[in-house]
HTML snippet that shows the backbone in 3Dmol.js (N, CA, C, O; Angstrom):
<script src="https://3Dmol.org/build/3Dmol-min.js"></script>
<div id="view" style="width:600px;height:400px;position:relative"></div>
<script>
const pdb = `
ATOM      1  N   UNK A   1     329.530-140.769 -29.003  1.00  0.00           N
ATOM      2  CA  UNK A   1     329.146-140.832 -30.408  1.00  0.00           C
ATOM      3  C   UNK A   1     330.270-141.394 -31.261  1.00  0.00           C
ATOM      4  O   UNK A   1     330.146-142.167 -32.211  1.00  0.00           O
ATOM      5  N   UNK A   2     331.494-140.829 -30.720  1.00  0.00           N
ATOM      6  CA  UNK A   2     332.663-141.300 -31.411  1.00  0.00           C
ATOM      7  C   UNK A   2     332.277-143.040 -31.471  1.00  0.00           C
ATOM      8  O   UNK A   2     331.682-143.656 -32.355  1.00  0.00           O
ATOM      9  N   UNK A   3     332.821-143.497 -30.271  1.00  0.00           N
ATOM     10  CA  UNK A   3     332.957-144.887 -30.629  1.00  0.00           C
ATOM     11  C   UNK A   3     331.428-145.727 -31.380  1.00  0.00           C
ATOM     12  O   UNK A   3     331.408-146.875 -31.824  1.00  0.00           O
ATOM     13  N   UNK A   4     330.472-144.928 -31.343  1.00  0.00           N
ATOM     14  CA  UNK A   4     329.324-145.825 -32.335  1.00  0.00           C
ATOM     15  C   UNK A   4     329.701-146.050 -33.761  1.00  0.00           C
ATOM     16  O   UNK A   4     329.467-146.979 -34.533  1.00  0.00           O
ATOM     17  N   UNK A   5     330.611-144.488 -33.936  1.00  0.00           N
ATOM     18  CA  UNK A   5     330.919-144.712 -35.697  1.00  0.00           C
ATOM     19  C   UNK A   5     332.571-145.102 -35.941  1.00  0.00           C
ATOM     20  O   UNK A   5     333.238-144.929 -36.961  1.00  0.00           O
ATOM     21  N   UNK A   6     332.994-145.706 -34.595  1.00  0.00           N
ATOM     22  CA  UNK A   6     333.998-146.032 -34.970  1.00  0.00           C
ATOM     23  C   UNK A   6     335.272-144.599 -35.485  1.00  0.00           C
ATOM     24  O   UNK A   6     336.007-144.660 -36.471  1.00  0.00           O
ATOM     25  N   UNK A   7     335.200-143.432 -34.486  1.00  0.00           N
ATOM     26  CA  UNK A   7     335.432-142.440 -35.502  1.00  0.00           C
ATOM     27  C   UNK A   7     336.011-142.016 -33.425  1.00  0.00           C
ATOM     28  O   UNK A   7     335.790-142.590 -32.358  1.00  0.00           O
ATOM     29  N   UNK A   8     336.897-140.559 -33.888  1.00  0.00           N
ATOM     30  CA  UNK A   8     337.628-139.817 -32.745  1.00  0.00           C
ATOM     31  C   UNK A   8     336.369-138.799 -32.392  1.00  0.00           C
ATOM     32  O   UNK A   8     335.546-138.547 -33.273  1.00  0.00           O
ATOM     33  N   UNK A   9     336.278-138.352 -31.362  1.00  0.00           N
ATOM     34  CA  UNK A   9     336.186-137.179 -30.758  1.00  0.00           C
ATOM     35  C   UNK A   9     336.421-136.166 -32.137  1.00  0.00           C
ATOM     36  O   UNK A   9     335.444-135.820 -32.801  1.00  0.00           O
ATOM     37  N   UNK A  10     337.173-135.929 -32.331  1.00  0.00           N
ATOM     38  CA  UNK A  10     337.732-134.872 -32.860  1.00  0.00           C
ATOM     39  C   UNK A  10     337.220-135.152 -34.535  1.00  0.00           C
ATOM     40  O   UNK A  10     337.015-134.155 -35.226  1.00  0.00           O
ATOM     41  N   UNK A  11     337.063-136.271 -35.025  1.00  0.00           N
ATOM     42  CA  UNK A  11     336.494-136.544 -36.161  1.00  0.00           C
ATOM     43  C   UNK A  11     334.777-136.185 -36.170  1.00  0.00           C
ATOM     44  O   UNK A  11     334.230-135.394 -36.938  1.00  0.00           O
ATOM     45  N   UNK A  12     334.309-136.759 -35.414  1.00  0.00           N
ATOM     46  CA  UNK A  12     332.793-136.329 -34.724  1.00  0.00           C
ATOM     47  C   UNK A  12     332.761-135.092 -34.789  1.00  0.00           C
ATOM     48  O   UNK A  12     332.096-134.819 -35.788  1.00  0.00           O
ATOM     49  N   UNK A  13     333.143-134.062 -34.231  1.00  0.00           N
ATOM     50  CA  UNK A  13     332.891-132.552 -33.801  1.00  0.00           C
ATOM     51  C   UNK A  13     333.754-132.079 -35.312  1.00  0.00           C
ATOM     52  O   UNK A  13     333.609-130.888 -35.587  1.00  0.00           O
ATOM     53  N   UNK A  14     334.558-132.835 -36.221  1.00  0.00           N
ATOM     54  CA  UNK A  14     334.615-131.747 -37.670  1.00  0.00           C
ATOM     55  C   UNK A  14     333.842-132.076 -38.269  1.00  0.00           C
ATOM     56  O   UNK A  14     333.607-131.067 -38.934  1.00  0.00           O
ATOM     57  N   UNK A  15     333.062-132.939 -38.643  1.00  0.00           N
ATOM     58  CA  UNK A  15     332.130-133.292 -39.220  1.00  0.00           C
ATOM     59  C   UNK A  15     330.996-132.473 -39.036  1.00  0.00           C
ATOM     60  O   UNK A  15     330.443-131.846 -39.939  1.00  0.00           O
ATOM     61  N   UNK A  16     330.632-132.490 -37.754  1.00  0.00           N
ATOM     62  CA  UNK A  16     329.686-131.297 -37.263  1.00  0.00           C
ATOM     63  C   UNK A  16     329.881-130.334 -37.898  1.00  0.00           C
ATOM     64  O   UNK A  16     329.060-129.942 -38.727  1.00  0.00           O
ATOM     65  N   UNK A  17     330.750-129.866 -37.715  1.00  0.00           N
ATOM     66  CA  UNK A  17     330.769-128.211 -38.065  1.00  0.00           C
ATOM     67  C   UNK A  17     330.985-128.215 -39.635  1.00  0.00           C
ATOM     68  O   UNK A  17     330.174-127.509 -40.235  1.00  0.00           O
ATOM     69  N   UNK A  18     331.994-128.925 -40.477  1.00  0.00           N
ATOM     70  CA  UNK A  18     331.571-128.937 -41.710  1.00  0.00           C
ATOM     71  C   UNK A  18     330.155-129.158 -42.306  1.00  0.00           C
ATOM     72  O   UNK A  18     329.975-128.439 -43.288  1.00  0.00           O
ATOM     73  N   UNK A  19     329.232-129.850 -42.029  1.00  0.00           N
ATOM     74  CA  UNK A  19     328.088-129.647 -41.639  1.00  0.00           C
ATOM     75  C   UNK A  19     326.798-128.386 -42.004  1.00  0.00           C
ATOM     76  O   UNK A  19     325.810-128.120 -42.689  1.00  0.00           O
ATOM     77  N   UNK A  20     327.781-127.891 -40.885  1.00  0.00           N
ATOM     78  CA  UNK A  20     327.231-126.443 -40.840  1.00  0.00           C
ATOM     79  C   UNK A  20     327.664-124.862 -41.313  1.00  0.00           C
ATOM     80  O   UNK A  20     327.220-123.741 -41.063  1.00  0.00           O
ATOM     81  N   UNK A  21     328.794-125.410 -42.145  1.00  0.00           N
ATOM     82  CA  UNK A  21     329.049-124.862 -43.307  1.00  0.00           C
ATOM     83  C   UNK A  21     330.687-123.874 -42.523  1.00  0.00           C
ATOM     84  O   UNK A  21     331.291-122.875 -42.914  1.00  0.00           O
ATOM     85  N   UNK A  22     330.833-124.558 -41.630  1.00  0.00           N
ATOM     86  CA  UNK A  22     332.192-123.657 -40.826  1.00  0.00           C
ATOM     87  C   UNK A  22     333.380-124.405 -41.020  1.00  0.00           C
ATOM     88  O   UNK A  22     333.410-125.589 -40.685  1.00  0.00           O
ATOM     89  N   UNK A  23     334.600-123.708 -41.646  1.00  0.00           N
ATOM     90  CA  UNK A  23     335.576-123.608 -42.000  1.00  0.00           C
ATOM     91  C   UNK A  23     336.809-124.483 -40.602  1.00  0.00           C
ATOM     92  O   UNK A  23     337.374-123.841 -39.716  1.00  0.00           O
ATOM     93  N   UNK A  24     336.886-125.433 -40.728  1.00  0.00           N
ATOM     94  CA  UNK A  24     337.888-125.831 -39.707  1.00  0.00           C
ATOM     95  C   UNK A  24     339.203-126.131 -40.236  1.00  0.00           C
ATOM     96  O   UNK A  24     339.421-126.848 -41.212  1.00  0.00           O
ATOM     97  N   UNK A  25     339.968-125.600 -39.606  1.00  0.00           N
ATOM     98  CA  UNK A  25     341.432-125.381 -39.182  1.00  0.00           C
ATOM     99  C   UNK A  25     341.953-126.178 -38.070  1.00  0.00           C
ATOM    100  O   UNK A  25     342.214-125.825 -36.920  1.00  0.00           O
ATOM    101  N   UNK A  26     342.099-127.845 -38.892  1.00  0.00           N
ATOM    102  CA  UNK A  26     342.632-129.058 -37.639  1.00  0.00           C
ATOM    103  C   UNK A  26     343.894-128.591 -38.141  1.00  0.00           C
ATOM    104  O   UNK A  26     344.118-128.416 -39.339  1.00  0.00           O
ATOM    105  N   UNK A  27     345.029-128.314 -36.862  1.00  0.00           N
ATOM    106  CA  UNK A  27     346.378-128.039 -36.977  1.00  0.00           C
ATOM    107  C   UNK A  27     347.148-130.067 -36.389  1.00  0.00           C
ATOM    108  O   UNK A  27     346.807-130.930 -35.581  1.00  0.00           O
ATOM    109  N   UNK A  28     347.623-129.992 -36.832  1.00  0.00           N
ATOM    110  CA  UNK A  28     348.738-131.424 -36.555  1.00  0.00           C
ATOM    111  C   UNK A  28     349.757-131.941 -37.574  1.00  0.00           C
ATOM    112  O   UNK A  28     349.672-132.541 -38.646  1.00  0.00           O
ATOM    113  N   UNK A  29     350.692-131.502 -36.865  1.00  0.00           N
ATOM    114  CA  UNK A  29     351.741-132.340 -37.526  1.00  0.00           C
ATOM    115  C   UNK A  29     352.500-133.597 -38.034  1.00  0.00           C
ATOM    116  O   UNK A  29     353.573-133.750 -38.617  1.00  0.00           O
ATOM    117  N   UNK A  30     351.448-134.512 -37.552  1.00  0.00           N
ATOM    118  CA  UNK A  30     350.997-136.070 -37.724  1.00  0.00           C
ATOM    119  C   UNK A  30     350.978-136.199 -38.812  1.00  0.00           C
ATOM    120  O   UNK A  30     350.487-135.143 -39.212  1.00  0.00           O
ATOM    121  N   UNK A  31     351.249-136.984 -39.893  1.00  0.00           N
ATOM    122  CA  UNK A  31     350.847-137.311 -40.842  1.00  0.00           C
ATOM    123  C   UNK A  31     349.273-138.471 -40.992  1.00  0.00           C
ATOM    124  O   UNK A  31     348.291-138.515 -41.734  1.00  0.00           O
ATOM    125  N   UNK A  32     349.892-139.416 -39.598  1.00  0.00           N
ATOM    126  CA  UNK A  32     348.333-140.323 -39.215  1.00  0.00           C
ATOM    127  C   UNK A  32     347.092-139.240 -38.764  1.00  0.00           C
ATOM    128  O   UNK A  32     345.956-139.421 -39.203  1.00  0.00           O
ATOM    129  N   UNK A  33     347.350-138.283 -38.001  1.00  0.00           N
ATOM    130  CA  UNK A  33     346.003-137.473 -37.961  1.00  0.00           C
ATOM    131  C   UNK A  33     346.046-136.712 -39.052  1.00  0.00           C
ATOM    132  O   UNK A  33     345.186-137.206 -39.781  1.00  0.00           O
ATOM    133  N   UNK A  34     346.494-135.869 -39.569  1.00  0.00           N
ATOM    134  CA  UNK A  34     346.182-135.237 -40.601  1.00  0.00           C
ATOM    135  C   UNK A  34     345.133-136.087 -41.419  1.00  0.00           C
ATOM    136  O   UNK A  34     344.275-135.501 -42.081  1.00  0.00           O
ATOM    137  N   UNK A  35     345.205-137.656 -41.372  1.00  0.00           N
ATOM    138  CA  UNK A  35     344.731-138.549 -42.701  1.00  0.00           C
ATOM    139  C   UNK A  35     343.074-138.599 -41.583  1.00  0.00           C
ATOM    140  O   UNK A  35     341.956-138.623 -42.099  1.00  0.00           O
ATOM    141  N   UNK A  36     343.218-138.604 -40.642  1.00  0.00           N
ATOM    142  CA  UNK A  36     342.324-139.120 -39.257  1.00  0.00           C
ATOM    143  C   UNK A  36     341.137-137.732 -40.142  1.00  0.00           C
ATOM    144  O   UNK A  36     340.043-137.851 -40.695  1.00  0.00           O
ATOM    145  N   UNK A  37     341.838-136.788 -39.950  1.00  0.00           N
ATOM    146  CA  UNK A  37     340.917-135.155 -39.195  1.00  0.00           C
ATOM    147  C   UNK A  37     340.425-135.018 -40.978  1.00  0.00           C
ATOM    148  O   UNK A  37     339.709-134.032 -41.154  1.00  0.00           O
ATOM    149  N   UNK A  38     340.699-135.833 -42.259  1.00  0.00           N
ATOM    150  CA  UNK A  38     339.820-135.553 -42.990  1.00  0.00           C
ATOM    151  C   UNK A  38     339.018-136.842 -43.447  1.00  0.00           C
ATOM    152  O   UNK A  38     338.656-136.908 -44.621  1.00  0.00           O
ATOM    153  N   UNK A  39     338.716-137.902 -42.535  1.00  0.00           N
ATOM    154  CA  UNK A  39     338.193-139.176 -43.152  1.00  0.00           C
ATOM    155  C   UNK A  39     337.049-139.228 -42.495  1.00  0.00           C
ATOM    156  O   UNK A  39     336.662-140.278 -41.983  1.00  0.00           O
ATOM    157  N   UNK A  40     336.331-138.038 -42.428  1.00  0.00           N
ATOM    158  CA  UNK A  40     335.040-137.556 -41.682  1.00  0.00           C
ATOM    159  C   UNK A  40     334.123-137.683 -42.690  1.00  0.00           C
ATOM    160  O   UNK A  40     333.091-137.183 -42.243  1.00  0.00           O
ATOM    161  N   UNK A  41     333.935-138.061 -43.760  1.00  0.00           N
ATOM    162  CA  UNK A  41     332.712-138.502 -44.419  1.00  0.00           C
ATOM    163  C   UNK A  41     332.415-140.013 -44.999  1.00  0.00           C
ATOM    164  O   UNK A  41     332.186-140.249 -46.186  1.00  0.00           O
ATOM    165  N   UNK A  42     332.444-140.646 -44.320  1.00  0.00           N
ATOM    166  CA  UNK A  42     332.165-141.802 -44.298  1.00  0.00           C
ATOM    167  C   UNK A  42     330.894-142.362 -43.258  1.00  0.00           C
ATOM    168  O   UNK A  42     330.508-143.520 -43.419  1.00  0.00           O
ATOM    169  N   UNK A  43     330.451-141.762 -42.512  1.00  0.00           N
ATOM    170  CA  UNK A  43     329.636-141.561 -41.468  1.00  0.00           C
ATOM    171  C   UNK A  43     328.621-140.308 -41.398  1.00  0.00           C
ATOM    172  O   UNK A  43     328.824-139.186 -41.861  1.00  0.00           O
ATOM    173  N   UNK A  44     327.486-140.766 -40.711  1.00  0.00           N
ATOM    174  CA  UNK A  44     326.337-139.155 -40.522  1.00  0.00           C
ATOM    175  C   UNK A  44     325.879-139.414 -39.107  1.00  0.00           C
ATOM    176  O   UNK A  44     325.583-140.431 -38.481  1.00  0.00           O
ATOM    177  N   UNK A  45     325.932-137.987 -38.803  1.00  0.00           N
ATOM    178  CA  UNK A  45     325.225-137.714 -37.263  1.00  0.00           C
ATOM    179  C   UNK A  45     323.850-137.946 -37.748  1.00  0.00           C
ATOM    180  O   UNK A  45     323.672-137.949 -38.966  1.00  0.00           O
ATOM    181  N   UNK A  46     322.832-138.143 -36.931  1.00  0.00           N
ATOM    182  CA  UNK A  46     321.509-138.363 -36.919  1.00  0.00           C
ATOM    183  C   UNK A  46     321.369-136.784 -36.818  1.00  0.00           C
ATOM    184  O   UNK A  46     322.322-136.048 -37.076  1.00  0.00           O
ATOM    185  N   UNK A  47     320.261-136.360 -36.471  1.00  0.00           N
ATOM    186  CA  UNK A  47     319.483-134.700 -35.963  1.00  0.00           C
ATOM    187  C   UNK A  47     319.723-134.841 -34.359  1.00  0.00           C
ATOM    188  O   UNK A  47     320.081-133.917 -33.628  1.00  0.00           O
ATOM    189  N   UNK A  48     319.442-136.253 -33.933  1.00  0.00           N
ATOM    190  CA  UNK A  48     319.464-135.976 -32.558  1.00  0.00           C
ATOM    191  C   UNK A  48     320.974-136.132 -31.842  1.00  0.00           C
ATOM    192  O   UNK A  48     321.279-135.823 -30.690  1.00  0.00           O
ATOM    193  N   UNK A  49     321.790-136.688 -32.850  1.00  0.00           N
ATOM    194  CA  UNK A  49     322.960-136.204 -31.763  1.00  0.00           C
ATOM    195  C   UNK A  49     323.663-135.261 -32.476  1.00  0.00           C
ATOM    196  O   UNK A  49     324.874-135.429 -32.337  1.00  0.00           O
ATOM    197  N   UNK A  50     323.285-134.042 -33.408  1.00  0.00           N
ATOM    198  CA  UNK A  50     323.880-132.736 -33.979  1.00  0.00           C
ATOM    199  C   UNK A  50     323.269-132.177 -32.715  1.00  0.00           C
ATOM    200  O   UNK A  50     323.999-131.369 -32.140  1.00  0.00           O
ATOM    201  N   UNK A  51     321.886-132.463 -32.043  1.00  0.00           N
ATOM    202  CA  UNK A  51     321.268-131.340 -31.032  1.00  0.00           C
ATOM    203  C   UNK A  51     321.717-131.896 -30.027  1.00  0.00           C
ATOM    204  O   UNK A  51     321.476-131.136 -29.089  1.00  0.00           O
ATOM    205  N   UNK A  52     322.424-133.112 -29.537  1.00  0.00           N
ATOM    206  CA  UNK A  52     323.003-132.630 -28.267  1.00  0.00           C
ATOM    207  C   UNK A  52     324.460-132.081 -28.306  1.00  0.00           C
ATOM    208  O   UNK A  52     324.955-131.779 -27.220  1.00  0.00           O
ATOM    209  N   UNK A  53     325.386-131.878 -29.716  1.00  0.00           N
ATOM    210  CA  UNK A  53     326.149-131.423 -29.486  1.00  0.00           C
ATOM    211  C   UNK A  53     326.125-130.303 -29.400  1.00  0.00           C
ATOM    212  O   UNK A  53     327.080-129.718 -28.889  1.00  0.00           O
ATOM    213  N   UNK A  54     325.133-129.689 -29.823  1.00  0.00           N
ATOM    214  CA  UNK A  54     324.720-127.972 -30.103  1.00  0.00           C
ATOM    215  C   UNK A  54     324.440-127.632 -28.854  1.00  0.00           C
ATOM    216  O   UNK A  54     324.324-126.418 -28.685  1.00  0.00           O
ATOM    217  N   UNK A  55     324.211-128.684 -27.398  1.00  0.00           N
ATOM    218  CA  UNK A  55     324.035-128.385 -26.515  1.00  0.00           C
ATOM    219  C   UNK A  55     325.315-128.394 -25.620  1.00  0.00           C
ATOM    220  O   UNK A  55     325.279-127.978 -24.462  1.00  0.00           O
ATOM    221  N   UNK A  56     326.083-128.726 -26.015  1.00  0.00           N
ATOM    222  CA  UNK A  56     327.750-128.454 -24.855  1.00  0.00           C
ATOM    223  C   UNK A  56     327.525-127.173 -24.366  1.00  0.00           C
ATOM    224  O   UNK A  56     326.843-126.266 -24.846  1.00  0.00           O
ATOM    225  N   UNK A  57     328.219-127.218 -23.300  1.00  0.00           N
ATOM    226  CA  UNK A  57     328.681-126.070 -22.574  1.00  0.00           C
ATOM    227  C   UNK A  57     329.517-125.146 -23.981  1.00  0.00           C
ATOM    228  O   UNK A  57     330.544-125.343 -24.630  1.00  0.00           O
ATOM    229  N   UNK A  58     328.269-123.923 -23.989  1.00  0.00           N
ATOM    230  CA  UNK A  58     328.338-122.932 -24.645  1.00  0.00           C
ATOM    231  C   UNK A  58     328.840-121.773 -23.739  1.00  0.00           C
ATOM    232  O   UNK A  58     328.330-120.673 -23.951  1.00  0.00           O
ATOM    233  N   UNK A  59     329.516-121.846 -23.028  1.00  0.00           N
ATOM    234  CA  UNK A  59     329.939-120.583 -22.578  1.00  0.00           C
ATOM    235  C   UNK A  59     331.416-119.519 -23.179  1.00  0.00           C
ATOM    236  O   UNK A  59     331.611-118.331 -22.922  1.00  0.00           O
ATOM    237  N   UNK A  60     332.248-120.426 -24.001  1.00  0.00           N
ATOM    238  CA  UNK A  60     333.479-119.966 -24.561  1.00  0.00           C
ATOM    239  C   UNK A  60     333.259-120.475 -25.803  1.00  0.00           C
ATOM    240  O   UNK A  60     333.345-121.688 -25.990  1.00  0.00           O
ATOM    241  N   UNK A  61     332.867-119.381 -27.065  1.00  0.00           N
ATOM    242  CA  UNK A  61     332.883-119.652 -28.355  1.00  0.00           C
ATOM    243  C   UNK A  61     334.369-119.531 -28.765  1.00  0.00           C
ATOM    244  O   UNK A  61     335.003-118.482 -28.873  1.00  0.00           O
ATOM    245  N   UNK A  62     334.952-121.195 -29.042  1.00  0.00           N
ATOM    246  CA  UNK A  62     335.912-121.161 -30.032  1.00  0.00           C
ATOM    247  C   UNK A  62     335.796-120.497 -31.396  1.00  0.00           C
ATOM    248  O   UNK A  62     336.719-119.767 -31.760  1.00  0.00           O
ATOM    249  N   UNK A  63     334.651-120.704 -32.246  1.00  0.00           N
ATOM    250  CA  UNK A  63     333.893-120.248 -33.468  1.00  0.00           C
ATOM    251  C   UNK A  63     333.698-118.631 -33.293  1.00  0.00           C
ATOM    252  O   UNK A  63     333.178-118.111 -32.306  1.00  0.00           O
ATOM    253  N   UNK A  64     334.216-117.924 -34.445  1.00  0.00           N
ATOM    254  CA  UNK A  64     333.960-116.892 -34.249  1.00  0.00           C
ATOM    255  C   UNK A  64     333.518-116.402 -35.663  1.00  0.00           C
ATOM    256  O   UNK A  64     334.028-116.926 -36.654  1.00  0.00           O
ATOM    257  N   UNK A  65     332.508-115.334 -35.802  1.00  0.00           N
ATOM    258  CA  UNK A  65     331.976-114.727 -37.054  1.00  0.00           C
ATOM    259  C   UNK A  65     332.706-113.509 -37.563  1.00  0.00           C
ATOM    260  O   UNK A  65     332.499-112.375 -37.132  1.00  0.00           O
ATOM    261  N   UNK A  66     333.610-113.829 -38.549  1.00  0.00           N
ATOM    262  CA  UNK A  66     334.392-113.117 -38.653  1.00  0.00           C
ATOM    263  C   UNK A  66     333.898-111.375 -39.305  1.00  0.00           C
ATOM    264  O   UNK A  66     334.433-110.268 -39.239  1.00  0.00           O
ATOM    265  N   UNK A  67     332.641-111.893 -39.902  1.00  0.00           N
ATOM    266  CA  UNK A  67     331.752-110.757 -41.242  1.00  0.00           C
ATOM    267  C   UNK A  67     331.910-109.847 -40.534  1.00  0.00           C
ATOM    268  O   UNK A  67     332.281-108.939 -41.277  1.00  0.00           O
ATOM    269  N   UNK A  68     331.852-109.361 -39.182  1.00  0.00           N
ATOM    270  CA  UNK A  68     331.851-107.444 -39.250  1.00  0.00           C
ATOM    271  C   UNK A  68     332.559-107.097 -38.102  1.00  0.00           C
ATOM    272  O   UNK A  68     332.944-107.771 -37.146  1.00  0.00           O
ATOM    273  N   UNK A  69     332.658-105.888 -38.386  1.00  0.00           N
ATOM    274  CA  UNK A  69     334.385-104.788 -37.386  1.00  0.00           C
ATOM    275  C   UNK A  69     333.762-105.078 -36.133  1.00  0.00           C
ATOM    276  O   UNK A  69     334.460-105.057 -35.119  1.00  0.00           O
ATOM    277  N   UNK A  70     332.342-105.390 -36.053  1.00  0.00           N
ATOM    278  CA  UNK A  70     332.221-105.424 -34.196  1.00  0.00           C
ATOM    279  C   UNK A  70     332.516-106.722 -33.650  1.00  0.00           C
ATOM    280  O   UNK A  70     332.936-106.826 -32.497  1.00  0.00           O
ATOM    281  N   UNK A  71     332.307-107.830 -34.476  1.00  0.00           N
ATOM    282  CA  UNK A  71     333.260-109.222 -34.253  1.00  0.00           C
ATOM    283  C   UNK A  71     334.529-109.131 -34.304  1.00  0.00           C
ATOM    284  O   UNK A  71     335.218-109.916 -33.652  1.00  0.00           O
ATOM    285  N   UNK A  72     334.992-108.324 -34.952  1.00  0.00           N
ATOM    286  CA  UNK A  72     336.377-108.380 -35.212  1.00  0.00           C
ATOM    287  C   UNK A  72     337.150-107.387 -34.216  1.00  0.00           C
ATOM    288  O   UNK A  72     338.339-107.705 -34.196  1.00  0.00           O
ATOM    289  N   UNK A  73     336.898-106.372 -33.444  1.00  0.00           N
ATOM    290  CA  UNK A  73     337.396-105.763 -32.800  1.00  0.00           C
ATOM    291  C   UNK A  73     337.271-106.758 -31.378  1.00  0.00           C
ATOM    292  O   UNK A  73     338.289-107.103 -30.778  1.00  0.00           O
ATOM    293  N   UNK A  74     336.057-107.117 -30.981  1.00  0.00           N
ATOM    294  CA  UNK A  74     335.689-108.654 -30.170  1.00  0.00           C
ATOM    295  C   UNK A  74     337.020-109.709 -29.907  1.00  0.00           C
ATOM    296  O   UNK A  74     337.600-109.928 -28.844  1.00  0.00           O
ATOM    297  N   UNK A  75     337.281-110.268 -31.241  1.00  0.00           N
ATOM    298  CA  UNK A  75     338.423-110.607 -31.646  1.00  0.00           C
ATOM    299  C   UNK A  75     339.910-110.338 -31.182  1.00  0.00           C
ATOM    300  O   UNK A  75     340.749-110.984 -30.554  1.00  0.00           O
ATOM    301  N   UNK A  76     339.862-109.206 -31.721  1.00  0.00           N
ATOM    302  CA  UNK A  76     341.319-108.890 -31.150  1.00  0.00           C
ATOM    303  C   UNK A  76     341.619-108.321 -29.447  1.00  0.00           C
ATOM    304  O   UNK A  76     342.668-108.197 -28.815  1.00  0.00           O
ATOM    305  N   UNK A  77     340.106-108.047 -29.066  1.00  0.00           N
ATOM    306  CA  UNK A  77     340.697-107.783 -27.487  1.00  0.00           C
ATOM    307  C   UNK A  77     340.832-109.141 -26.687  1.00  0.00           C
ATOM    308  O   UNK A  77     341.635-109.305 -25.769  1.00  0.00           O
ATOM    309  N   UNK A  78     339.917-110.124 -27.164  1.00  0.00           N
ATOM    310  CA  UNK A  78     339.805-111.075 -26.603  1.00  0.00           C
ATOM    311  C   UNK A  78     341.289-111.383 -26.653  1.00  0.00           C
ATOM    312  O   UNK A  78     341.774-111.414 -25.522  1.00  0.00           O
ATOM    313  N   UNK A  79     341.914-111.555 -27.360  1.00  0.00           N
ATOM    314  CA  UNK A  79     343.978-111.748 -28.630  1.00  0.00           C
ATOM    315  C   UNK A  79     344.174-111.267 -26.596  1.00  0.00           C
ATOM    316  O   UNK A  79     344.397-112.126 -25.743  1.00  0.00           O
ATOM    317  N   UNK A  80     344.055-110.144 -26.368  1.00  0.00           N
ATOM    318  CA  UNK A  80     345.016-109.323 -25.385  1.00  0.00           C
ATOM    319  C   UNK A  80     344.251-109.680 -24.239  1.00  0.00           C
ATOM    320  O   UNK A  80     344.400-108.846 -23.345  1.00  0.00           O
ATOM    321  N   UNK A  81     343.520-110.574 -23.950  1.00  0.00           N
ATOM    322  CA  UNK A  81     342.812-111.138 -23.109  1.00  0.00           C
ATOM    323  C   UNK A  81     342.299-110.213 -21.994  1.00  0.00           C
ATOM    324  O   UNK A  81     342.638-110.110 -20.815  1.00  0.00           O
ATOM    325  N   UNK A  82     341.231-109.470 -22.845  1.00  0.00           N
ATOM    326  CA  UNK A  82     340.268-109.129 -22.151  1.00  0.00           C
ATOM    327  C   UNK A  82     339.200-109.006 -22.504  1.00  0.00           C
ATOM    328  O   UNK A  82     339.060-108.485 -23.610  1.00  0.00           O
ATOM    329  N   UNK A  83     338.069-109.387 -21.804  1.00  0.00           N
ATOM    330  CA  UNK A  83     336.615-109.773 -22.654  1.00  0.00           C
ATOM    331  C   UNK A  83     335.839-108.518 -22.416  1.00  0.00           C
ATOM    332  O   UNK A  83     335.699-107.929 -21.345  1.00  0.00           O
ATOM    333  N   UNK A  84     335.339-108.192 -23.640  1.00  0.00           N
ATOM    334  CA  UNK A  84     333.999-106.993 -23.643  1.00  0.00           C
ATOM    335  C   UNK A  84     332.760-107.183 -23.597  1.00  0.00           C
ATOM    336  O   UNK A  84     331.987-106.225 -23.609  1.00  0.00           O
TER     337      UNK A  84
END
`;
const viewer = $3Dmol.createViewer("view");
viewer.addModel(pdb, "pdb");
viewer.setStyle({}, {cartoon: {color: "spectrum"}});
viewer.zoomTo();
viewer.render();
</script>
């Protein structure tokens, strides 16, 4: 998808998720990516390739819902790496 819009991997998938109303936290100390990881609106996913990204291998949610103590306790064991 990247290279149709002329755009990164990583530009593609923030876009997505800004999108969908989730808060991303691109870390880089680049000054060229920093400029990269917010020049994500210049371009639109169609519906059909938001649904195949919604289809990746979902098995490890990076994304987490922070709203209640049972996510959040989730959270921090996962921190001490162990899954509940």
């Amino acid at each position: 998808m990247g290279t149709k819009y002329g755009k990164s991997v990583a530009q593609v998938i923030i876009l997505w998720l800004v999108e969908r109303d989730i808060i991303v936290l691109a870390k880089s100390t680049k000054p060229e990516r920093m400029a990269e990881n917010l020049n994500v609106f210049d371009f639109a996913l169609s519906d059909e390739e938001k649904a195949e990204i919604a289809k990746l291998d979902g098995t490890f949610a990076a994304i987490v819902n922070h709203d209640t103590v049972d996510n959040l306790k989730r959270v921090s064991v996962w921190k001490m790496g162990v899954q509940v």
